[in-house]
N, C-alpha and C positions, 0 to 999 in steps of 0.2 A: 760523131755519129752519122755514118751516111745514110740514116733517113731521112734527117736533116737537109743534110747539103754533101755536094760529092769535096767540096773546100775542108781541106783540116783547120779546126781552132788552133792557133799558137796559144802556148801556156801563158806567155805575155801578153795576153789580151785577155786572158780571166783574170777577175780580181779576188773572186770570193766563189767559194761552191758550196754550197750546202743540201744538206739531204732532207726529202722530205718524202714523210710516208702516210699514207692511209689504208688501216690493217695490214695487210701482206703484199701492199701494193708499194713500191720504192720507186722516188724520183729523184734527179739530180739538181737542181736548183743553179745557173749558172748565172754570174755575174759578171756581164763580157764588157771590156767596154768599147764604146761606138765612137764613130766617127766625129760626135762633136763631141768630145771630151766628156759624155755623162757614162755610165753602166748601164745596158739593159740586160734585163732578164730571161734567160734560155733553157726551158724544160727541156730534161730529158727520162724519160721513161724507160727505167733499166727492166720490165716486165719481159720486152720481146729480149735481152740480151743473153746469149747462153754464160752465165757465169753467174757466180754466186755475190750475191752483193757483195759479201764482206768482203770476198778478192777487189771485187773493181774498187772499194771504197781502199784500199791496201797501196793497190797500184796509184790511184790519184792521187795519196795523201803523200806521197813521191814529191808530187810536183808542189801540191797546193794543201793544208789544212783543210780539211771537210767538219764544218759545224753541222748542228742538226737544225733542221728548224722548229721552231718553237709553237705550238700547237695551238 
């Protein structure tokens, strides 16, 4: 996401994604992991993205399972 950062994530450096929504609002939920060997967590807010969730969630589950998050 270059809002984020102009750097690309490598897929080997997510551990886990998961989706998370509030009404009609979709987030991506990332689990990167960091430099001392733990995960942290990296929102991404698919609202500004022109694409339809369900593609992006399509495309990602390519690389990685996307769970949902749990409410």
């Amino acid at each position: 996401d270059a809002r984020r950062s102009r750097q690309a994530m490598l897929w080997d450096d997510i551990r886990e994604v998961k989706l998370g929504r509030a009404e009609n609002e979709f987030r991506l939920i990332l689990s990167v992991w960091g430099r001392s060997g733990k995960a942290n967590e990296v929102e991404v807010d698919l609202s500004g993205l022109d694409a339809d969730v369900n593609v992006i969630l399509e495309a990602i589950s390519t690389y990685r399972p996307v769970t949902v998050e749990a409410a």
